[in-house]
mmCIF file of the N, C-alpha and C atoms, coordinates in Angstrom:
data_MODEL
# 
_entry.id   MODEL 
# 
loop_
_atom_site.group_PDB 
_atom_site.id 
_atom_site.type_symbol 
_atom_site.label_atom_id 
_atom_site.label_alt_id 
_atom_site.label_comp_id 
_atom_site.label_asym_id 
_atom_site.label_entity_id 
_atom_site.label_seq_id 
_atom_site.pdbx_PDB_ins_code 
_atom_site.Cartn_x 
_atom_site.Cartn_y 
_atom_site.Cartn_z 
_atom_site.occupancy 
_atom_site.B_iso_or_equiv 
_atom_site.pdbx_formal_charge 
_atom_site.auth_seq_id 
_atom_site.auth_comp_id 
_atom_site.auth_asym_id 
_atom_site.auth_atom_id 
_atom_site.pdbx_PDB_model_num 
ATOM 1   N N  . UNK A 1 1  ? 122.218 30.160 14.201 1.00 0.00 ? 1  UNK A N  1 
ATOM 2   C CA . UNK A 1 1  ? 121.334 31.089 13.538 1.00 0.00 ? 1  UNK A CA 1 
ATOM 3   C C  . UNK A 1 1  ? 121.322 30.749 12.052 1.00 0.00 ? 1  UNK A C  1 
ATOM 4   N N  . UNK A 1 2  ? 119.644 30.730 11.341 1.00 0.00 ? 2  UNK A N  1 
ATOM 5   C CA . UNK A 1 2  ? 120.136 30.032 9.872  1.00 0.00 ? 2  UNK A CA 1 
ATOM 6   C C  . UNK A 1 2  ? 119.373 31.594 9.170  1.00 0.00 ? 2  UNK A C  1 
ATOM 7   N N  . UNK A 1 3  ? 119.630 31.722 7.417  1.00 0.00 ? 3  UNK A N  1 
ATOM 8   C CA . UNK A 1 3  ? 119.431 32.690 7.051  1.00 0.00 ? 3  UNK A CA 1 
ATOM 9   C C  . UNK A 1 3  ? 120.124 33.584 6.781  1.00 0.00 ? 3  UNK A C  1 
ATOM 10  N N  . UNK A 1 4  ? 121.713 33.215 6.698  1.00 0.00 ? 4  UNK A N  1 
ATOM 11  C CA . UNK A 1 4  ? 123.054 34.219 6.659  1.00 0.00 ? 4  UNK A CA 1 
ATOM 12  C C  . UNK A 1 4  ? 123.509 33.370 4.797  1.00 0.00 ? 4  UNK A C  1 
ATOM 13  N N  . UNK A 1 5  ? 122.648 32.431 4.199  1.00 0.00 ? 5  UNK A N  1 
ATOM 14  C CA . UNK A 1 5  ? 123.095 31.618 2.690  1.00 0.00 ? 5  UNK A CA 1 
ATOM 15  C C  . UNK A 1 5  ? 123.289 30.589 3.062  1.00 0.00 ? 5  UNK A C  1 
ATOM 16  N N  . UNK A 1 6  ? 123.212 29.888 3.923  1.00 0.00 ? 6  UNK A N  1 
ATOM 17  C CA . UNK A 1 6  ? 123.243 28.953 4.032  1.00 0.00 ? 6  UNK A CA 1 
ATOM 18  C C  . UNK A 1 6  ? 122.964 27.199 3.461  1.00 0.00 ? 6  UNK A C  1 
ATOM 19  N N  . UNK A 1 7  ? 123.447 26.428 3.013  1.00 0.00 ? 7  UNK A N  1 
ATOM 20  C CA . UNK A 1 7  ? 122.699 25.570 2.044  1.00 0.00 ? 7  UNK A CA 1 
ATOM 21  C C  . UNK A 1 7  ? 121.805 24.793 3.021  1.00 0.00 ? 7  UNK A C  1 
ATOM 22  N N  . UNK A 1 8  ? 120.322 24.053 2.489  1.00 0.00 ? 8  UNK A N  1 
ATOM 23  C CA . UNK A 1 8  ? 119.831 22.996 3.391  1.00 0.00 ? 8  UNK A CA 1 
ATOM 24  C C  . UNK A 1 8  ? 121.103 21.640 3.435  1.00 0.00 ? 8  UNK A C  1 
ATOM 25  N N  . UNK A 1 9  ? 121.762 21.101 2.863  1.00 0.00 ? 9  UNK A N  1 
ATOM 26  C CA . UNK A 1 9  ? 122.865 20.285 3.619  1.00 0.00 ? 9  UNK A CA 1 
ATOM 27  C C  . UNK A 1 9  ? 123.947 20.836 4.370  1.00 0.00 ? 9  UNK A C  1 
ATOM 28  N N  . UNK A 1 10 ? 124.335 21.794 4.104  1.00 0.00 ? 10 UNK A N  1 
ATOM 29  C CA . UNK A 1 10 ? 125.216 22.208 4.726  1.00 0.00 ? 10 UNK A CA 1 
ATOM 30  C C  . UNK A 1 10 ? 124.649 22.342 6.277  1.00 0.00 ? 10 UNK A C  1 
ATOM 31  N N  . UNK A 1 11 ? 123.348 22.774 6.927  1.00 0.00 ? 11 UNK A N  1 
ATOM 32  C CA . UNK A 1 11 ? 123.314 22.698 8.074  1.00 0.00 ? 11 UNK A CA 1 
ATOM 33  C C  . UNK A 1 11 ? 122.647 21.316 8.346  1.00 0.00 ? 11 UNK A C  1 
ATOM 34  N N  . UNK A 1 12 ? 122.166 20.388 7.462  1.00 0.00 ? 12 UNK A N  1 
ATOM 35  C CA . UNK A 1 12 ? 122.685 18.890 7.678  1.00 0.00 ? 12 UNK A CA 1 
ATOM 36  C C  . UNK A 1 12 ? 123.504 18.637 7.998  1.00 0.00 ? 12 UNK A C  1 
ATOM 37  N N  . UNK A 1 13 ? 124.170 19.125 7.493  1.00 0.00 ? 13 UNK A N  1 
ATOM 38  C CA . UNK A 1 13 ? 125.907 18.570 7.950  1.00 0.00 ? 13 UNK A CA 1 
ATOM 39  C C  . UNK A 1 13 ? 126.546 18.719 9.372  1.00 0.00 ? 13 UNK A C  1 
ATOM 40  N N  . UNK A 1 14 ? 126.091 20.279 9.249  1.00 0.00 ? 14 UNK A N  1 
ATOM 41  C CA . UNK A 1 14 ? 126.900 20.831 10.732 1.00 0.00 ? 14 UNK A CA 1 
ATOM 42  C C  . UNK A 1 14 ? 125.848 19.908 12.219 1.00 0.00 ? 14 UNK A C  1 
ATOM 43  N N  . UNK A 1 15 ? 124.622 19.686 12.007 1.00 0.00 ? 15 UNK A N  1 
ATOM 44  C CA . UNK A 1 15 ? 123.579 19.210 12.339 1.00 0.00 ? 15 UNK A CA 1 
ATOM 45  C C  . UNK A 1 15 ? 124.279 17.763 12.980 1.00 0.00 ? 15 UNK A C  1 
ATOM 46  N N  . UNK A 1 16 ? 124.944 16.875 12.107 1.00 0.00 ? 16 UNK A N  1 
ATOM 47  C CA . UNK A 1 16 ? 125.938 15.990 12.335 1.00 0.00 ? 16 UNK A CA 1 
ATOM 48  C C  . UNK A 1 16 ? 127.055 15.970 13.194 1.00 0.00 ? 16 UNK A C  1 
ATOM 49  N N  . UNK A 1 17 ? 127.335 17.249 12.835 1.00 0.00 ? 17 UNK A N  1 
ATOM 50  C CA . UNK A 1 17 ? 128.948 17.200 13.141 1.00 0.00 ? 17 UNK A CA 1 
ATOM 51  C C  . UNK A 1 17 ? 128.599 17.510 14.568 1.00 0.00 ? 17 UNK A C  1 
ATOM 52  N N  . UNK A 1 18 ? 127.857 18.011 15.107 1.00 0.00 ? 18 UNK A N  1 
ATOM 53  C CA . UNK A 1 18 ? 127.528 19.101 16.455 1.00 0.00 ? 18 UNK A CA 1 
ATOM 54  C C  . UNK A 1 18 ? 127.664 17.731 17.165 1.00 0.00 ? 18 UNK A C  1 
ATOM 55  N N  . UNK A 1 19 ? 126.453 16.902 16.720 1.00 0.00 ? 19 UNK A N  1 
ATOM 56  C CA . UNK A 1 19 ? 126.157 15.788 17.040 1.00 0.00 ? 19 UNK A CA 1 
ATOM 57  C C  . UNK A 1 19 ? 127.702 14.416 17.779 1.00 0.00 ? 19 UNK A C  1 
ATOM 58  N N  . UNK A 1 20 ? 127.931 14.781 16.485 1.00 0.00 ? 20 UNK A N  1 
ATOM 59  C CA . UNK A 1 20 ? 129.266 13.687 16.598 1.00 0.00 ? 20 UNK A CA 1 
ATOM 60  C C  . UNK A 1 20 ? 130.267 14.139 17.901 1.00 0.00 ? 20 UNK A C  1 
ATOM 61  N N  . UNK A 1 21 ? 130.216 15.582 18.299 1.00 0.00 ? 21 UNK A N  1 
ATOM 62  C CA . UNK A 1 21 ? 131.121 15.929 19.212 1.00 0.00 ? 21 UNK A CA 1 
ATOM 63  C C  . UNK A 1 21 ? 130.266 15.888 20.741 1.00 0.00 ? 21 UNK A C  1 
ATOM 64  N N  . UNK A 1 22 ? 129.386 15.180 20.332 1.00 0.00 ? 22 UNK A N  1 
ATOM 65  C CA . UNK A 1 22 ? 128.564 14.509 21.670 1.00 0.00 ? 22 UNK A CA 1 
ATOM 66  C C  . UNK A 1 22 ? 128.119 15.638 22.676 1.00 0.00 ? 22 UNK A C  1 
ATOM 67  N N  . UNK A 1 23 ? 127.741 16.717 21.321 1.00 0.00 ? 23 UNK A N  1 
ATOM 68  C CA . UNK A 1 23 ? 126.959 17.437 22.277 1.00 0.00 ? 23 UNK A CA 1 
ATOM 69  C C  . UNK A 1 23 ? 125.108 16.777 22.120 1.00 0.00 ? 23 UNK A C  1 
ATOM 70  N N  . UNK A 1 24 ? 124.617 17.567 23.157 1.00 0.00 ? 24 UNK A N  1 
ATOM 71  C CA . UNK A 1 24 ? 123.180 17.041 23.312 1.00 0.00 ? 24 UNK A CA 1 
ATOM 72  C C  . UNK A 1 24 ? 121.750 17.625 23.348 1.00 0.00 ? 24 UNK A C  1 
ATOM 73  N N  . UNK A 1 25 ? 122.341 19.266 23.322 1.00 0.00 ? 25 UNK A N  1 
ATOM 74  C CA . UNK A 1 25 ? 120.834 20.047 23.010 1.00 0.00 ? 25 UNK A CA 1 
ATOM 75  C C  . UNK A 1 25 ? 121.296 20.954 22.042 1.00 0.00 ? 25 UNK A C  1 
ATOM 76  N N  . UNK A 1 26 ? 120.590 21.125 21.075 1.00 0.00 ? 26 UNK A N  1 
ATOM 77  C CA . UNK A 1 26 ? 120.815 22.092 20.139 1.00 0.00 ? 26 UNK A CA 1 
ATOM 78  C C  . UNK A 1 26 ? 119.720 23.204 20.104 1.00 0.00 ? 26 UNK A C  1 
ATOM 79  N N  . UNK A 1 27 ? 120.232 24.376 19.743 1.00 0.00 ? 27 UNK A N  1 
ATOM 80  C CA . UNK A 1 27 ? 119.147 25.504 18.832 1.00 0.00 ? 27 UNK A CA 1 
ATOM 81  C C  . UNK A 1 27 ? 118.800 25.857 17.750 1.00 0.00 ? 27 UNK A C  1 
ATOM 82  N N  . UNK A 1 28 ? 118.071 25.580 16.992 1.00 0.00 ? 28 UNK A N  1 
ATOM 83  C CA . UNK A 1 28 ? 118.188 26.168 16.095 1.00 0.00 ? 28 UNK A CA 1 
ATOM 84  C C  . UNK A 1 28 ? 117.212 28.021 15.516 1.00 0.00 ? 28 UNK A C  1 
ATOM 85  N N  . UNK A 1 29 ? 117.432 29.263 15.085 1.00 0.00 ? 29 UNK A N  1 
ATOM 86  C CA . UNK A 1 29 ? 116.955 29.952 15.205 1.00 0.00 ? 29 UNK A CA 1 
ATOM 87  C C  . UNK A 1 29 ? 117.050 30.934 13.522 1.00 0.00 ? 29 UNK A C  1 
ATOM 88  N N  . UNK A 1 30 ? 115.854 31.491 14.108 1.00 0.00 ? 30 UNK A N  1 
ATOM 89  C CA . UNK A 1 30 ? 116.430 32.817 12.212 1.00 0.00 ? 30 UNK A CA 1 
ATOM 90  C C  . UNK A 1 30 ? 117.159 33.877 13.005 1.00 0.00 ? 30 UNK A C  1 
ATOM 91  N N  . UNK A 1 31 ? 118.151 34.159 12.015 1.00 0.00 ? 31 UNK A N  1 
ATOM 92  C CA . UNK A 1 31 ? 119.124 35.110 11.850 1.00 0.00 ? 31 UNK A CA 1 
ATOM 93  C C  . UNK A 1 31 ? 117.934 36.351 11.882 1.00 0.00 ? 31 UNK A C  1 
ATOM 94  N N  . UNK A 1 32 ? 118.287 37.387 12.400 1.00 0.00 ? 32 UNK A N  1 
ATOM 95  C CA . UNK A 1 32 ? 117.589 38.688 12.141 1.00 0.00 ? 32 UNK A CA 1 
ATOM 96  C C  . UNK A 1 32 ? 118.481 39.662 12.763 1.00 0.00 ? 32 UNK A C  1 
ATOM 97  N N  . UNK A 1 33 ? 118.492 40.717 11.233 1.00 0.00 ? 33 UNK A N  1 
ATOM 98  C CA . UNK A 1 33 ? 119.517 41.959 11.237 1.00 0.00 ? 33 UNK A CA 1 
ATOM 99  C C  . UNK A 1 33 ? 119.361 42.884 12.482 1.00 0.00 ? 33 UNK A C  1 
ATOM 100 N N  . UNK A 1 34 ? 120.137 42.783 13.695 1.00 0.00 ? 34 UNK A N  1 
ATOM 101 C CA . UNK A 1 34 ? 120.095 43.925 14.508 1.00 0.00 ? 34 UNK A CA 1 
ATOM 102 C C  . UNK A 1 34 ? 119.801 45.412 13.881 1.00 0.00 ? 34 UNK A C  1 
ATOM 103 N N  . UNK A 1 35 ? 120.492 45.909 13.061 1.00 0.00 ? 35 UNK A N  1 
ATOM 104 C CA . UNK A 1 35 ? 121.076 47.055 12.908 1.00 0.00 ? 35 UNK A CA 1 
ATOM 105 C C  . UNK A 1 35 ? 121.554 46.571 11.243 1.00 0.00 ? 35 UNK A C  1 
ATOM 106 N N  . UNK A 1 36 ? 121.375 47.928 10.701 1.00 0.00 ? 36 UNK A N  1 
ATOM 107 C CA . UNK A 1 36 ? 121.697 48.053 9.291  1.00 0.00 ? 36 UNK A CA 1 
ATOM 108 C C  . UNK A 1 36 ? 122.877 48.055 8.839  1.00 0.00 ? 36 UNK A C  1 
ATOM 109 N N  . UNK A 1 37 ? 123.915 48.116 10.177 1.00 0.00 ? 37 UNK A N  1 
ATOM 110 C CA . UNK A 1 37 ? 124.797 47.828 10.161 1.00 0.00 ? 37 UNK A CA 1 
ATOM 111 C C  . UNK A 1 37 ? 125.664 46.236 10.084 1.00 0.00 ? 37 UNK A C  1 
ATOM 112 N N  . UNK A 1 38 ? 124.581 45.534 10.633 1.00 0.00 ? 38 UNK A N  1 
ATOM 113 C CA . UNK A 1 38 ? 125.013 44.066 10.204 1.00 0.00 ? 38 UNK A CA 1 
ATOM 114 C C  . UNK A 1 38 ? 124.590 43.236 9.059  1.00 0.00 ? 38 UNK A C  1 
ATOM 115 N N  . UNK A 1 39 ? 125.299 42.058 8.715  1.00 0.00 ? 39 UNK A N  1 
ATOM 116 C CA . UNK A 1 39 ? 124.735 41.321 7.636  1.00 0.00 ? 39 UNK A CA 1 
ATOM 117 C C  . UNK A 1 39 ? 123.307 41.551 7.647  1.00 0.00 ? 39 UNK A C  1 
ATOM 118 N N  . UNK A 1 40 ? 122.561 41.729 6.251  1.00 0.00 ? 40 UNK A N  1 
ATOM 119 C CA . UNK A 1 40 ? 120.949 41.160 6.057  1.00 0.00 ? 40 UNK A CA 1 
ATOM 120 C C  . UNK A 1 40 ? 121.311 39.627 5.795  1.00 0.00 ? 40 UNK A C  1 
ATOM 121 N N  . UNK A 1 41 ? 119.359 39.917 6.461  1.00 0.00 ? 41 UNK A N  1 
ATOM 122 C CA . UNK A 1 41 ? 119.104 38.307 6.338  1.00 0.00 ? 41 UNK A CA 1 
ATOM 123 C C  . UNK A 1 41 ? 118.661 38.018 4.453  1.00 0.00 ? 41 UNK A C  1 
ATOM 124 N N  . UNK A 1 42 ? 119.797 36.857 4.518  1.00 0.00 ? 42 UNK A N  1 
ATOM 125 C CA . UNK A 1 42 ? 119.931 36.416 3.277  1.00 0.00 ? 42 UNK A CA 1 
ATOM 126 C C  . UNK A 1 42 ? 118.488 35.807 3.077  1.00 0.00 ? 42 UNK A C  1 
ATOM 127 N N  . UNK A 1 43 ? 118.050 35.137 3.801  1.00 0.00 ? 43 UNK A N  1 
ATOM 128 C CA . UNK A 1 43 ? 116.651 33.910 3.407  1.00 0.00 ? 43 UNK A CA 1 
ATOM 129 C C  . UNK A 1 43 ? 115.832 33.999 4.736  1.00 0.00 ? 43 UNK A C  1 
ATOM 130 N N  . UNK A 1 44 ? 114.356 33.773 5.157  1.00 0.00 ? 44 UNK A N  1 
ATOM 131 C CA . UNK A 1 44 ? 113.547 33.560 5.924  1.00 0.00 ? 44 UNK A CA 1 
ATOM 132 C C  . UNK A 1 44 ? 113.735 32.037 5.809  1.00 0.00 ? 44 UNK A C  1 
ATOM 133 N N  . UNK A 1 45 ? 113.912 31.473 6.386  1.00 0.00 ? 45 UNK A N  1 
ATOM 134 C CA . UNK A 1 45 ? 113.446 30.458 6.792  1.00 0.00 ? 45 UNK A CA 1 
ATOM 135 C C  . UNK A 1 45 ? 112.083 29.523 7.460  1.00 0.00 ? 45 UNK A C  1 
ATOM 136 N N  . UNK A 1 46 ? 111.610 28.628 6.667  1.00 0.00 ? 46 UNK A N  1 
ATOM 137 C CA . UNK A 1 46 ? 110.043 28.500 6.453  1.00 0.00 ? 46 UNK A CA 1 
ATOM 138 C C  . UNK A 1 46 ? 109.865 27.965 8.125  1.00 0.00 ? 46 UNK A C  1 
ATOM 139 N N  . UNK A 1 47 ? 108.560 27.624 8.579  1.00 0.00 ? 47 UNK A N  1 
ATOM 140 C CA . UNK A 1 47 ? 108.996 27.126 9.634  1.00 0.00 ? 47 UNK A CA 1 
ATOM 141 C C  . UNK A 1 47 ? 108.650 25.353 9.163  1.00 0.00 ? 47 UNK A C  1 
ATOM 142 N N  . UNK A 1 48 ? 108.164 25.162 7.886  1.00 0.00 ? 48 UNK A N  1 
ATOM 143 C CA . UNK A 1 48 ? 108.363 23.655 7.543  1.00 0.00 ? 48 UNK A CA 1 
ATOM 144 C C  . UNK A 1 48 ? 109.789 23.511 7.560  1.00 0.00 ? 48 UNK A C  1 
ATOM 145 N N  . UNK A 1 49 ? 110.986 23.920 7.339  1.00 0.00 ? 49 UNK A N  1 
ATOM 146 C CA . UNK A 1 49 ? 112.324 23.524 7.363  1.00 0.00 ? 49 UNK A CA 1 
ATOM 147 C C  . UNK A 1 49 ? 112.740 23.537 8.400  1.00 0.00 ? 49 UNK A C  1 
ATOM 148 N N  . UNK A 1 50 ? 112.331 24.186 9.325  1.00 0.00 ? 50 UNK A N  1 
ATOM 149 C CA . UNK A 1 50 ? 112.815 23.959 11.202 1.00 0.00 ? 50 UNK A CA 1 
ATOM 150 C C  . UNK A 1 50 ? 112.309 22.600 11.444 1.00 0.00 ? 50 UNK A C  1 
ATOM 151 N N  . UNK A 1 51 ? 111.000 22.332 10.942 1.00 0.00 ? 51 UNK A N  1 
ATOM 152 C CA . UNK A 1 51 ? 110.724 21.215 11.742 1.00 0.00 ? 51 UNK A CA 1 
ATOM 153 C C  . UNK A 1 51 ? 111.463 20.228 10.902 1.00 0.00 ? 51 UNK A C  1 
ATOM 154 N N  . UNK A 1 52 ? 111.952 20.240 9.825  1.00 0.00 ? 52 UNK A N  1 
ATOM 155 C CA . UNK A 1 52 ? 112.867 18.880 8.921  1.00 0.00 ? 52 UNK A CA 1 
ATOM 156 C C  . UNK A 1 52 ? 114.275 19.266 9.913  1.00 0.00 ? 52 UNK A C  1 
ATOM 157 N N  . UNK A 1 53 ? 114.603 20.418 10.711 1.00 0.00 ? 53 UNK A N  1 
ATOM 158 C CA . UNK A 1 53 ? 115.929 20.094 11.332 1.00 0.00 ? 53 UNK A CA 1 
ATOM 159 C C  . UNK A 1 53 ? 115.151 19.485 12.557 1.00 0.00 ? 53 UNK A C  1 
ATOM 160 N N  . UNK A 1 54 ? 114.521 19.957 13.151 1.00 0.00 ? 54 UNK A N  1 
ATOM 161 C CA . UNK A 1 54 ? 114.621 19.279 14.599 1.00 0.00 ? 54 UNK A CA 1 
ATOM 162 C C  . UNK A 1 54 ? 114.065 17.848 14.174 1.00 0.00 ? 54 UNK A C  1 
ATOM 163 N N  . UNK A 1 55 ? 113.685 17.256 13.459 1.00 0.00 ? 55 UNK A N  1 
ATOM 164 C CA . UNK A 1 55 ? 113.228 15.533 13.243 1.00 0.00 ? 55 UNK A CA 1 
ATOM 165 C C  . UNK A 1 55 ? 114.519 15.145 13.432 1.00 0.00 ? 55 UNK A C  1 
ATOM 166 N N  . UNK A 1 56 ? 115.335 16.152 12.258 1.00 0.00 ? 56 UNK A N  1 
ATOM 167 C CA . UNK A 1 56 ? 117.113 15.369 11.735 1.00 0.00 ? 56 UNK A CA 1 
ATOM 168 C C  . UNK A 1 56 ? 117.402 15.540 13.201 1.00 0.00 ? 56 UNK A C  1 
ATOM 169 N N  . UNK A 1 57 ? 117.515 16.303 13.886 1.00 0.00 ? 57 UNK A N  1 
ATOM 170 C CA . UNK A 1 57 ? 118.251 15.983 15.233 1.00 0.00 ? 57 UNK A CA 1 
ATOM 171 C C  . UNK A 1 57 ? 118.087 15.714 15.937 1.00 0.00 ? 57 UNK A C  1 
ATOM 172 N N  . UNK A 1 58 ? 116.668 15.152 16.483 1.00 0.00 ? 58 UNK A N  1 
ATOM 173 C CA . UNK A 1 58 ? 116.122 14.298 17.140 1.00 0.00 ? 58 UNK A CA 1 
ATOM 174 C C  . UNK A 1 58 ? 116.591 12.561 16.774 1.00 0.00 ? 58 UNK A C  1 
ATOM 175 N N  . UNK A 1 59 ? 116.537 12.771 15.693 1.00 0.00 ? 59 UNK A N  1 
ATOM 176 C CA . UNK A 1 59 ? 116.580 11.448 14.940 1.00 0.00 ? 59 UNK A CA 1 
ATOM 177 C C  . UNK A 1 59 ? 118.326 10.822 15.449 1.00 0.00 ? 59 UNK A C  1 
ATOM 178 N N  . UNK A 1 60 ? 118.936 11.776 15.594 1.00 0.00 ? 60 UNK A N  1 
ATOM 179 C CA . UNK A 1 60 ? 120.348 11.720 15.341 1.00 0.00 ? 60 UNK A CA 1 
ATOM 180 C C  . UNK A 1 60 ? 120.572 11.542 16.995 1.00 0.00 ? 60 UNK A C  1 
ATOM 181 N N  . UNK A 1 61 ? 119.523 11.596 17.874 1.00 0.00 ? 61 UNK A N  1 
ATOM 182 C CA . UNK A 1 61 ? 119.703 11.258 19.210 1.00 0.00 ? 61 UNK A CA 1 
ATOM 183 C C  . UNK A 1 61 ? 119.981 12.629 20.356 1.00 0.00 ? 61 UNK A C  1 
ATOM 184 N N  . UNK A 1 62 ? 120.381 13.612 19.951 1.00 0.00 ? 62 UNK A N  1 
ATOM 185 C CA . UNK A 1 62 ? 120.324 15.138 20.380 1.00 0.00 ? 62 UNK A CA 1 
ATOM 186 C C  . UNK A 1 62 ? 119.077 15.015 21.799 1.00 0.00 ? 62 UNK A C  1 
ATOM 187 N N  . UNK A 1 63 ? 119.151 14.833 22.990 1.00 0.00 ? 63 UNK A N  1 
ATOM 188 C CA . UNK A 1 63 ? 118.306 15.041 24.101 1.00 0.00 ? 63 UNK A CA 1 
ATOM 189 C C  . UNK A 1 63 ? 117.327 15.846 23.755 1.00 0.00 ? 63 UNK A C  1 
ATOM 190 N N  . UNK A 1 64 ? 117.994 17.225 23.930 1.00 0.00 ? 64 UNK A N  1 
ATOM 191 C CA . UNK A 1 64 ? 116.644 18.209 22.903 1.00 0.00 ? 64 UNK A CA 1 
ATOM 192 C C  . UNK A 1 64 ? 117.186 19.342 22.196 1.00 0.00 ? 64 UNK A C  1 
ATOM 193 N N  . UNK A 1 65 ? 116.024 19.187 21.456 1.00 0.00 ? 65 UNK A N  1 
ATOM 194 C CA . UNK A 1 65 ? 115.923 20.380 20.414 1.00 0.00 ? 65 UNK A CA 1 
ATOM 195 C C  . UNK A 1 65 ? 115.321 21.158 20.225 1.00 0.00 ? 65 UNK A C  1 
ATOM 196 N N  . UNK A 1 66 ? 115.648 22.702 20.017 1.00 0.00 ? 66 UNK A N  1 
ATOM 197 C CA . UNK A 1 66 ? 114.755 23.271 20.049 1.00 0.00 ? 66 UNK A CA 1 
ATOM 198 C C  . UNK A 1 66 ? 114.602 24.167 18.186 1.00 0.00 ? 66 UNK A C  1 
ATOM 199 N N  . UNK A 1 67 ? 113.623 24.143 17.707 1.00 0.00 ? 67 UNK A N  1 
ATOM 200 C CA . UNK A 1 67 ? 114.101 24.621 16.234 1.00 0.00 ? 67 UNK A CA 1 
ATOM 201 C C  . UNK A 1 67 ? 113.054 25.603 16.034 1.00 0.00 ? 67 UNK A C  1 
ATOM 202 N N  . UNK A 1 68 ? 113.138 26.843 15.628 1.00 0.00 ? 68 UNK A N  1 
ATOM 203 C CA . UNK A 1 68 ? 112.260 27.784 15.194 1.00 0.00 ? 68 UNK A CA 1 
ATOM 204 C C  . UNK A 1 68 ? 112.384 29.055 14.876 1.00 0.00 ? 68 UNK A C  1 
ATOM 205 N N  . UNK A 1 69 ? 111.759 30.318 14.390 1.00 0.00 ? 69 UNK A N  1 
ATOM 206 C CA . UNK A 1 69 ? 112.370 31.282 14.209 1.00 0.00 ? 69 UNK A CA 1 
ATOM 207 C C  . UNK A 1 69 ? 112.949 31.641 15.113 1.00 0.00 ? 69 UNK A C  1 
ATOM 208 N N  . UNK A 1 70 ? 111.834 32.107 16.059 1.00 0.00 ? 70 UNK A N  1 
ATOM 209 C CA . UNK A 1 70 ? 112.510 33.111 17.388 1.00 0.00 ? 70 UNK A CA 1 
ATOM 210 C C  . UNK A 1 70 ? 113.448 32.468 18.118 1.00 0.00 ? 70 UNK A C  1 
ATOM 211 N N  . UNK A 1 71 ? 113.650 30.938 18.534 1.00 0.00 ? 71 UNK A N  1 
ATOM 212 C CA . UNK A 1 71 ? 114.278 30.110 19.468 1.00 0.00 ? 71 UNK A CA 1 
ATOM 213 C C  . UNK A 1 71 ? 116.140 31.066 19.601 1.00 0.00 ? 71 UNK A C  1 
ATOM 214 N N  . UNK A 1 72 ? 116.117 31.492 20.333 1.00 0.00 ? 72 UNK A N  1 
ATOM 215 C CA . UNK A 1 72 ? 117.467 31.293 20.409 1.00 0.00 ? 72 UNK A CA 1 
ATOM 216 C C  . UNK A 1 72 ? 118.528 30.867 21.727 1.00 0.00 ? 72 UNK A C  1 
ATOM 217 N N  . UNK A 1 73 ? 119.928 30.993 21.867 1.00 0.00 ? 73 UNK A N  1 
ATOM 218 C CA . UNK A 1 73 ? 120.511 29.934 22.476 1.00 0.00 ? 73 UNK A CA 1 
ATOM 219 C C  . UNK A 1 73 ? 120.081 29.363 24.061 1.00 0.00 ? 73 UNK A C  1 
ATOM 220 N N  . UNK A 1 74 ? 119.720 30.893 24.497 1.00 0.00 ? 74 UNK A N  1 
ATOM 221 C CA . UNK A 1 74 ? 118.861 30.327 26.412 1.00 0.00 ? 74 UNK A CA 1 
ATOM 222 C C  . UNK A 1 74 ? 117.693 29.974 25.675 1.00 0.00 ? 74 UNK A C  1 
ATOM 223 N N  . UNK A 1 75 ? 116.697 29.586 24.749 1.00 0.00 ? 75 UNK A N  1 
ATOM 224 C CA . UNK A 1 75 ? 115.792 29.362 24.950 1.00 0.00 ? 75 UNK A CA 1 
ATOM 225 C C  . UNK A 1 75 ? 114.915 28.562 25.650 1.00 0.00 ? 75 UNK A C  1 
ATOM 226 N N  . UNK A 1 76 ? 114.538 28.522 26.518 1.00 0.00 ? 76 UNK A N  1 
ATOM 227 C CA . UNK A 1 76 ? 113.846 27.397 27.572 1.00 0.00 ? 76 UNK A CA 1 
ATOM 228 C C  . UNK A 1 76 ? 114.591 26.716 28.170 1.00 0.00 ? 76 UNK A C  1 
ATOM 229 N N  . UNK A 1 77 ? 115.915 27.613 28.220 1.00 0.00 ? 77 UNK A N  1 
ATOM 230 C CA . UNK A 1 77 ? 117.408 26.615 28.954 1.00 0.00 ? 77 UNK A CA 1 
ATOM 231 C C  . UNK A 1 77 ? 117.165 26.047 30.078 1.00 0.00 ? 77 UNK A C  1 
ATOM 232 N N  . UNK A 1 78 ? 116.363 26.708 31.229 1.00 0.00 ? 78 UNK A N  1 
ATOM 233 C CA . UNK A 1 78 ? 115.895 26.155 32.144 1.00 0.00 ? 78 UNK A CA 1 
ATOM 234 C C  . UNK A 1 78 ? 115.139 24.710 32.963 1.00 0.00 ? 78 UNK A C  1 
ATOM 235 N N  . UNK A 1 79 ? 114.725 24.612 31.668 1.00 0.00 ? 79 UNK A N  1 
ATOM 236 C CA . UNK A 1 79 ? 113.574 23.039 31.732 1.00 0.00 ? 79 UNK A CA 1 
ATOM 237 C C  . UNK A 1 79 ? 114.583 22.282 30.942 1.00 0.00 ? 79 UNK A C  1 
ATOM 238 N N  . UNK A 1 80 ? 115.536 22.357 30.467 1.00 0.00 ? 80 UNK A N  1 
ATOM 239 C CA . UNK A 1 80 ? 116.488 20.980 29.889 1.00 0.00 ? 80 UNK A CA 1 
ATOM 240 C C  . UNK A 1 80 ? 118.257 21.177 30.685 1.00 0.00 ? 80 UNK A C  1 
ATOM 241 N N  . UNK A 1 81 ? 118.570 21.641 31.491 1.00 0.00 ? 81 UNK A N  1 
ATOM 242 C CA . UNK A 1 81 ? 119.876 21.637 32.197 1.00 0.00 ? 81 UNK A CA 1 
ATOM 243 C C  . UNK A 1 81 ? 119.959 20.673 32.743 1.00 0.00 ? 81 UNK A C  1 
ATOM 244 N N  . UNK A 1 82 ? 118.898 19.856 33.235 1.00 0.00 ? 82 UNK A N  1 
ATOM 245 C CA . UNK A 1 82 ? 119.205 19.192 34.983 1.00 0.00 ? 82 UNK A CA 1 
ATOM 246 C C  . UNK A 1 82 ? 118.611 17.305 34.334 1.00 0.00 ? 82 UNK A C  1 
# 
């Protein structure tokens, strides 16, 4: 989930690291406050910067990716398991 302060390298980074531990589908998604009780969302996230992560993790060999606001972790889990 991005939008909690996050820096743009810093989820470069982690973007990497996910990578390096040979995993192979990633999510990426916006953070959004359940309840006023949890963190606010620090930043919206554009959806031009989703698509600069899913290139980076495509690029980086990741099977698939999925990057966008709403996307989150089942997203379309179905059509990439098998």
């Amino acid at each position: 989930m991005l939008g909690l302060g996050e820096e743009k390298d810093e989820v470069f980074r982690a973007i990497e690291e996910i990578r390096d531990a040979k995993v192979d589908i990633i999510t990426l998604g916006q953070y959004l406050q359940p309840t006023r009780k949890h963190l606010p969302v620090k930043r919206f996230i554009p959806l031009e910067e989703f698509e600069e992560y899913r290139i980076f993790a495509e690029n980086l060999g990741f099977r698939h990716v999925e990057s966008s606001p709403l996307v989150r972790s089942s997203y379309h889990a179905e059509k990439h398991i098998l």
